[in-house]
C-alpha positions in Angstrom: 1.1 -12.0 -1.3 4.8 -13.3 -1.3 6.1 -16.7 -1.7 7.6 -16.8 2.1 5.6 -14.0 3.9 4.9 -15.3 6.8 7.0 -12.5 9.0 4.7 -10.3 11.2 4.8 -6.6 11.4 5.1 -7.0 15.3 8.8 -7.9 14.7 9.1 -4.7 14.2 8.2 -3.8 17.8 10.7 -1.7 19.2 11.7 -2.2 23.1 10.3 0.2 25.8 12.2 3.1 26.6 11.8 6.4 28.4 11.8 8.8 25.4 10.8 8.4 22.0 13.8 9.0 19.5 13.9 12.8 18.0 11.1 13.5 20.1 12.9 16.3 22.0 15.1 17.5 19.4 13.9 21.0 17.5 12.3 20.7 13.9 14.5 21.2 11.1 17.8 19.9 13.1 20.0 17.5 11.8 19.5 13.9 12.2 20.9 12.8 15.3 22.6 9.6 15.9 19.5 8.0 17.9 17.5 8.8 14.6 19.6 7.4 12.2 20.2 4.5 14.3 17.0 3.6 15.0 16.2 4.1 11.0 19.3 1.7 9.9 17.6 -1.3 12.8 14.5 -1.6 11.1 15.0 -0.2 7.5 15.2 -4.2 6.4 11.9 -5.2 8.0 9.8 -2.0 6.4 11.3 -3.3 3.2 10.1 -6.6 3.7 6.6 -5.7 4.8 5.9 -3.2 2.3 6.8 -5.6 -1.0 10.5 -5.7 -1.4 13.3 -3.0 -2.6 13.1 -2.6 -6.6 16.6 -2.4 -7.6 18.0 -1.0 -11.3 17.6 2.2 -13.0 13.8 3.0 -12.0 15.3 2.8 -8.6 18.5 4.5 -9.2 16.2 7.4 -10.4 13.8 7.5 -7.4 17.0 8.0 -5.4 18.6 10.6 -7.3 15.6 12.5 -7.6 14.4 11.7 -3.8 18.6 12.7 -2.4 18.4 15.6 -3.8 14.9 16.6 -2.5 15.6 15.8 0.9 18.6 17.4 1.2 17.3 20.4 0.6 15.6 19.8 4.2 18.8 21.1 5.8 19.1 18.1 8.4 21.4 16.1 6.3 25.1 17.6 5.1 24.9 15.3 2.0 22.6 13.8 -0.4 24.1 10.6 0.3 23.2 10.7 4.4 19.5 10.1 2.8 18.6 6.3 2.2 15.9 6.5 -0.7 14.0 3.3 -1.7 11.6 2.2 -4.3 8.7 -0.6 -3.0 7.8 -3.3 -5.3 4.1 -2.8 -4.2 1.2 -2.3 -6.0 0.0 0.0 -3.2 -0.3 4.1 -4.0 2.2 5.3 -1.0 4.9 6.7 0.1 6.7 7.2 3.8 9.6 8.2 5.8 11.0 7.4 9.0 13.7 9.0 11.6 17.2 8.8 10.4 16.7 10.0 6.5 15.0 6.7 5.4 12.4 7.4 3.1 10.1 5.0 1.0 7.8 5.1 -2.0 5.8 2.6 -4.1 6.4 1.9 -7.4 2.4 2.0 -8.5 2.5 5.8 -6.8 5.5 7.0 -8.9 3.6 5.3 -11.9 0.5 7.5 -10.9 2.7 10.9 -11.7 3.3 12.5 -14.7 6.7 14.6 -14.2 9.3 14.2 -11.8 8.5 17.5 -9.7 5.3 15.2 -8.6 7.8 13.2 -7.8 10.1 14.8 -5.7 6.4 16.8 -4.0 5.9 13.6 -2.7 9.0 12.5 -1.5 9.8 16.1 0.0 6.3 15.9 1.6 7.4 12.6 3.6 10.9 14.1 4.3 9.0 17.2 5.9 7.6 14.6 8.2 10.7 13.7 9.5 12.2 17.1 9.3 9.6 18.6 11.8 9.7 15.1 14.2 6.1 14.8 13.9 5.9 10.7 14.5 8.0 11.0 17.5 6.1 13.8 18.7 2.9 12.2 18.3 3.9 9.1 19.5 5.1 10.4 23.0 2.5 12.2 23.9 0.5 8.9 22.8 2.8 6.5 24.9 6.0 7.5 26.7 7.0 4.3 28.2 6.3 2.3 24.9 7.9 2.8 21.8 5.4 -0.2 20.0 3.5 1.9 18.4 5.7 3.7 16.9 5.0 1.2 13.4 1.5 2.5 13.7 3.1 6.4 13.9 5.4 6.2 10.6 3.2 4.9 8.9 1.0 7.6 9.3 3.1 9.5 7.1 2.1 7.2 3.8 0.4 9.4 1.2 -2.7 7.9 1.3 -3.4 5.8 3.4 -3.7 2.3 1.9 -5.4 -1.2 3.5 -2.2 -2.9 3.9 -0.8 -0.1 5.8 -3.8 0.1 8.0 -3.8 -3.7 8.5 -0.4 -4.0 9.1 -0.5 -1.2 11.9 -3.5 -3.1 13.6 -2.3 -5.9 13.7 1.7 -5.1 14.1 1.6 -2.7 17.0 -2.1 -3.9 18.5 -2.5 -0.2 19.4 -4.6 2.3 17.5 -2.7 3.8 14.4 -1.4 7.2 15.2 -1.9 9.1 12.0 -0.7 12.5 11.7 -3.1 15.8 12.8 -4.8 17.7 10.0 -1.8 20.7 11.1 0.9 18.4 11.2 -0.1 17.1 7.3 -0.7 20.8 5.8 2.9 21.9 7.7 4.8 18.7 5.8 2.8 20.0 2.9 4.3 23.7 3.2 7.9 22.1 4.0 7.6 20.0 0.5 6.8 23.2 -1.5 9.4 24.8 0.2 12.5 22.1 -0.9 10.9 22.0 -4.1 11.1 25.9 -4.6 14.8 25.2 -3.2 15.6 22.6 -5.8 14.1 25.0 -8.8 10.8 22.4 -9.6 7.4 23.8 -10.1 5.4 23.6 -6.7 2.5 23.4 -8.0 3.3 19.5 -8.5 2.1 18.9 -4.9 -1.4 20.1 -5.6 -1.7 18.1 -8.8 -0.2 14.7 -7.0 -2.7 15.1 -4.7 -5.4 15.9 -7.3 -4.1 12.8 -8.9 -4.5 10.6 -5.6 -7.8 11.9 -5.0 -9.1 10.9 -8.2 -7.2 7.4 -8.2 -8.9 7.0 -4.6 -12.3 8.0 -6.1 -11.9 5.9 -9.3 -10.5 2.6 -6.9 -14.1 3.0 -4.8 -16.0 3.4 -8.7 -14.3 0.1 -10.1 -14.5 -1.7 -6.7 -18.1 -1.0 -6.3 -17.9 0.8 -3.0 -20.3 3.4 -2.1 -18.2 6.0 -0.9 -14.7 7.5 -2.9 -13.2 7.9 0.5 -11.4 5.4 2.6 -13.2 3.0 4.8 -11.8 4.9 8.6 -10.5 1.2 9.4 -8.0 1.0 6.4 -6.7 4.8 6.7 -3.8 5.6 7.9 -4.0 9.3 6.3 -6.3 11.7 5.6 -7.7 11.9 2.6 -5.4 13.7 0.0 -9.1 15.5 -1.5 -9.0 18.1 1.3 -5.5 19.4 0.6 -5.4 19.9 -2.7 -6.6 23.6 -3.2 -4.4 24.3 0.2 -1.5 23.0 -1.8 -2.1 25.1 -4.4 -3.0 28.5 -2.0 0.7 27.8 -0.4 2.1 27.4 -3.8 0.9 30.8 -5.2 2.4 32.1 -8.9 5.6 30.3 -8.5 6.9 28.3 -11.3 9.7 25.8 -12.4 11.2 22.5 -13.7 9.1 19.5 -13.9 10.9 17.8 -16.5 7.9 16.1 -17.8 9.6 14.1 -20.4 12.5 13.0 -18.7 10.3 11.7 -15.8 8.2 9.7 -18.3 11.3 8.3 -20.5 12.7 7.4 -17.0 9.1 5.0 -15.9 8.6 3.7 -19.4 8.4 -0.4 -18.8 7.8 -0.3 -15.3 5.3 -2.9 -13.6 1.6 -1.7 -13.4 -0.8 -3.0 -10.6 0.4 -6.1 -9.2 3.2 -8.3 -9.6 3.2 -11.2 -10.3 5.5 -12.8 -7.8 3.2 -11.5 -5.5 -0.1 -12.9 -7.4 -2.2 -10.6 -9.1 -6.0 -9.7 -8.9 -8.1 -10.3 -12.2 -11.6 -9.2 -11.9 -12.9 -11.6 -9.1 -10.1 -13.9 -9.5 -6.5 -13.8 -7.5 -4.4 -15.8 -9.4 -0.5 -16.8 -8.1 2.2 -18.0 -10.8 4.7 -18.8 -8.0 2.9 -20.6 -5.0 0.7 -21.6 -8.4 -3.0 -21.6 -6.7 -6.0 -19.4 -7.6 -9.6 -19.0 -6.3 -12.1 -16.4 -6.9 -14.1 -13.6 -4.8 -18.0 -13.5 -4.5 -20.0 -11.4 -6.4 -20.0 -7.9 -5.1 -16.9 -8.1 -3.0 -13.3 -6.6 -3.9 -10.0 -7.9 -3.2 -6.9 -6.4 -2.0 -3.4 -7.6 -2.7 -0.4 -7.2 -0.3 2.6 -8.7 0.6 1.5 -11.3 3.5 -2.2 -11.5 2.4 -5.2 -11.0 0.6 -8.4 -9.3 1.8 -11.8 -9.8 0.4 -13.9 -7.2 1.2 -18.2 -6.5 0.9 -20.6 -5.1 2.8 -21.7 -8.8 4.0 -18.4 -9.7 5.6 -14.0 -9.8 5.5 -12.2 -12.6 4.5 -8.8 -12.7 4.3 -6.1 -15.2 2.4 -3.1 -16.0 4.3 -0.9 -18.8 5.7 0.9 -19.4 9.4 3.5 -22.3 10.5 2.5 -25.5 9.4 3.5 -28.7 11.2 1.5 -31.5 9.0 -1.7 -31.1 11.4 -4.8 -29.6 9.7 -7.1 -29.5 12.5 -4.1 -28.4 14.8 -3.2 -25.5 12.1 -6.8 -24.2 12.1 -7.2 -24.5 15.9 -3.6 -22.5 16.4 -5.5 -19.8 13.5 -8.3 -19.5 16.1 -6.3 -19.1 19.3 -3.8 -16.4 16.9 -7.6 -14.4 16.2 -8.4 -13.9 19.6 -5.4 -13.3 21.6 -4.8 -13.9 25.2 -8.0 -11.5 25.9 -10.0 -14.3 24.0 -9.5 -17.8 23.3 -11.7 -18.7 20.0 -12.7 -22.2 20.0 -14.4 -23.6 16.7 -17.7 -24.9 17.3 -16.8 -28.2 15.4 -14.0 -29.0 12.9 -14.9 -30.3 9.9 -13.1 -32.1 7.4 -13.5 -32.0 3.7 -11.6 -31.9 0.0 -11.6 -29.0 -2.0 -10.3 -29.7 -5.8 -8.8 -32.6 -4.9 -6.7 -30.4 -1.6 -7.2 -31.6 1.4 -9.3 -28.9 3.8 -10.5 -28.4 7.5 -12.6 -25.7 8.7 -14.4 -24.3 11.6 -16.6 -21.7 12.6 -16.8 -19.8 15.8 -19.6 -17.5 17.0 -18.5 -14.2 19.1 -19.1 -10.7 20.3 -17.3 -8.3 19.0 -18.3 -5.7 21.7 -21.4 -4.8 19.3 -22.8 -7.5 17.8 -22.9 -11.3 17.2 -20.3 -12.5 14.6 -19.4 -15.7 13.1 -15.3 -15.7 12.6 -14.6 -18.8 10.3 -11.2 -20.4 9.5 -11.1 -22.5 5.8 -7.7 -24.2 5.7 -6.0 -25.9 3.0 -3.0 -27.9 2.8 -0.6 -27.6 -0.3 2.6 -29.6 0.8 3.5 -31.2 3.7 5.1 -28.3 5.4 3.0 -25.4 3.4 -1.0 -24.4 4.4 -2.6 -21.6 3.4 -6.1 -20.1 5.2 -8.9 -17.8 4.9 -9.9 -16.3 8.1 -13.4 -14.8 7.7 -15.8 -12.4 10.0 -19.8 -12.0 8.8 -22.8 -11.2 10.6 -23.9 -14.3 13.1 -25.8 -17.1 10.7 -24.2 -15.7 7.7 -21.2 -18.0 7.5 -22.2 -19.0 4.5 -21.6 -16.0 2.6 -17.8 -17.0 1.6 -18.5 -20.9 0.9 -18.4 -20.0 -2.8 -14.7 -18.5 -2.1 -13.4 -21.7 -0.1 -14.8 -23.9 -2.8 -12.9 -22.1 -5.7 -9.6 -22.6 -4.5 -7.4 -24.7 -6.7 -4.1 -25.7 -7.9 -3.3 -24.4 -10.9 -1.2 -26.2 -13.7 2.6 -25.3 -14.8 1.0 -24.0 -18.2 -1.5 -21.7 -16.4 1.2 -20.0 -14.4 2.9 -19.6 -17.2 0.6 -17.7 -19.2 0.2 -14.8 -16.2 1.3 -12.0 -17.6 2.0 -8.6 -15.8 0.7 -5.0 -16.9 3.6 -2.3 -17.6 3.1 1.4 -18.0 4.1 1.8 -21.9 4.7 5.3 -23.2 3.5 6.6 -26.4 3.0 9.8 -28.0 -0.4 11.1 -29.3 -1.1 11.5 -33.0 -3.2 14.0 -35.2 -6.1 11.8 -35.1 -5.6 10.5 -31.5 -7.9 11.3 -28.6 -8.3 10.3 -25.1 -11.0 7.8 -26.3 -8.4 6.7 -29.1 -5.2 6.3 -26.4 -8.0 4.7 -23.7 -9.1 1.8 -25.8 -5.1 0.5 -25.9 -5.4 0.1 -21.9 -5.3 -3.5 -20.9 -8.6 -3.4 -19.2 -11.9 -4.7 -19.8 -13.9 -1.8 -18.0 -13.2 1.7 -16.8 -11.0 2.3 -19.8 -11.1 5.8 -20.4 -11.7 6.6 -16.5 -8.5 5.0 -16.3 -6.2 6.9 -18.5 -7.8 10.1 -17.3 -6.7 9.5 -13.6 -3.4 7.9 -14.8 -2.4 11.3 -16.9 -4.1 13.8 -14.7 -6.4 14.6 -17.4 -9.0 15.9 -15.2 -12.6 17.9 -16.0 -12.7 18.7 -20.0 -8.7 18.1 -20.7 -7.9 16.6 -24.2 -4.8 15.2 -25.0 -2.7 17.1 -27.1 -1.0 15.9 -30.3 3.1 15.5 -30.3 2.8 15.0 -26.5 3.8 12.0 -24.8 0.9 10.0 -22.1 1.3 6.9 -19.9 -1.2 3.7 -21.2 -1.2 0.0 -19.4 -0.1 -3.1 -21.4 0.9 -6.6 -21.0 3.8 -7.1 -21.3 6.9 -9.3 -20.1 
């Protein structure tokens, strides 16, 4: 969650026209001026929404490595026509969008281990675009609207991640468009292809995707979730599990590059998991150094971090952390949170508004009691004022006469002190080579973690079934470190 995110994804809605851009124009032709125009419009606002554009050498690499993927897509005449940019998010992803824009995360390049994986992914997304499948999709979808359209390119993330999903709901207000089954195993075959072109091994895109699919499994371990796949609201992509051994069919015998080491030299340092201008997630506690506030989940639930919220998530109900324009009015922020809930379809009024003080912050709240077309629901909005022109909310949905479930969450919210804030400090992936007498236990108990240790390292080095590490070679761990 950013200091000032209080943009919406739905300024990203584009204006209705007649034909979607690229839409009639053959797979595997160049970018046309429509595409890269449409690309350079909204580049900015993807930035902002998916956690900001790292800048430096991790970045500089991304974009050599990413340039010189995509061009060998053909649709460009230089490296340089391609716009390649790393996302300060702590989200596994990666997408693309018309006009040679193309985007990945900084916590998905972390989850590689040589810089063919690398460039597998960012060919994969480039494929995308090089075969028009958003705006294909999209117009058979809607061809008088181009407002979904967010919910389309987005489609093309790698895996599919909450905020994605979140932002696409509640961007566009139109189901998200992901990309067919076909459509994902053909960007697939296109990615092997440019990275046969550009001399890497393509086996890297079956063992990204191994990688993904364990880091997905692991996630739903740690989190406590009963199933290793993504909840069907939160995707955005199909699960990368299903493609792995087709990666590997398409790939065959072939072999080349995937400079391993340089790859690995060229990460060392970079920020793990969140950041901490954008608060980071300890356990059950969030905790936020910048906007300096922290409060803590219920037992059993998860959180997820992104750039304009927080979700808490458990089988007994959502919550989600987030702020809107503030005015000075309390009661008038929460009843403006209410009518922003229900839309012009349905105008949520709070039961009652109730006034209260939370560690010393002043607080209203209210609960409302709906349908949601299946059931009986109680949607509750916990406010809290920090400044005169700054609030902050949770907006929460449980099963009717279960309201109750999240007052352990609105009561831990608190300031914290100058000297707490200060004393957040952010994981890094740290390099290190493995000695005689090392092990995969031995290199596990240096992670920063206080569970999951060796489940960690595994998924984080693709060390996967009865792998060892081998001494002399080099392996990712997690540290804190400034």
């Amino acid at each position: 969650m950013k200091a000032l995110a209080t943009s919406s994804a739905a300024a990203l809605a584009l204006s209705a026209c007649a034909t979607v851009p690229g839409a009639n124009v053959p797979a595997g032709a160049p970018i046309t001026a429509e595409e890269a125009q449409l690309g350079a419009q909204y580049h900015e606002q993807f930035v902002q929404e998916f956690g900001g554009e790292m800048t430096g050498p991790y970045a500089q690499y991304v974009e050599q490595v990413g340039q010189n993927i995509a061009f060998q897509s053909g649709i460009a005449n230089s490296r340089s026509s391609f716009d390649v940019t790393l996302l300060n998010s702590s989200v596994n992803n990666a997408f693309a969008v018309p006009g040679g824009y193309v985007y990945a995360t900084r916590q998905l390049v972390n989850l590689m281990n040589n810089e063919a994986e690398l460039a597998a992914v960012l060919g994969h997304e480039v494929g995308h675009v090089a075969a028009r499948h958003s705006a294909r999709r999209q117009q058979r979808a809607q061809r008088n609207q181009l407002l979904g359209l967010l919910g389309t390119i987005i489609g093309g993330a790698v895996l599919g991640s909450p905020e994605l999903g979140r932002l696409a709901q509640q961007g566009s207000q139109l189901a998200t468009l992901g990309y067919s089954r076909n459509q994902e195993l053909e960007a697939d075959r296109l990615g092997i292809q440019y990275l046969n072109q550009a001399g890497y091994d393509p086996r890297a895109m079956s063992t990204l995707l191994q990688s993904l699919a364990a880091q997905n499994q692991l996630d739903a371990q740690l989190q406590g979730r009963e199933d290793a796949t993504i909840p069907e609201w939160a995707s955005t992509h199909p699960d990368p599990a299903s493609r792995v051994q087709t990666a590997a069919q398409i790939a065959g015998s072939a072999t080349g590059v995937t400079n391993r080491e340089t790859f690995l030299s060229r990460i060392d340092g970079m920020i793990y998991g969140d950041d901490p201008q954008q608060g980071l997630i300890e356990g059950r506690q969030f905790i936020h150094p910048v906007l300096q506030f922290t409060f803590t989940a219920p037992q059993g639930f998860y959180m997820v971090n992104s750039t304009r919220a927080v979700s808490i998530n458990g089988d007994q109900g959502r919550s989600q952390l987030t702020l809107a324009p503030y005015n000075g009015d309390l009661q008038d922020y929460v009843r403006q949170v209410f009518r922003s809930i229900g839309g012009e379809q349905q105008q949520l009024q709070p039961q009652s508004i109730q006034r209260t003080t939370v560690n010393g912050l002043p607080a209203v709240y209210g609960t409302a009691r709906v349908n949601n077309g299946q059931q009986q629901v109680d949607v509750t909005v916990f406010a809290y004022e920090f400044a005169n022109d700054r609030a902050y909310h949770f907006q929460s949905i449980t099963p009717a006469g279960q309201a109750a479930t999240f007052n352990s969450l609105y009561n831990s919210m608190r300031r914290i002190s100058q000297a707490e804030a200060g004393s957040v400090v952010p994981r890094r992936v740290d390099i290190v080579t493995a000695g005689r007498g090392d092990s995969v236990a031995t290199l596990a108990r240096r992670m920063d973690y206080d569970n999951g240790q060796e489940a960690r390292f595994r998924v984080l080095n693709g060390l996967f079934g009865n792998a060892q590490v081998v001494p002399g070679q080099q392996y990712k761990i997690v540290v804190r470190s400034n």
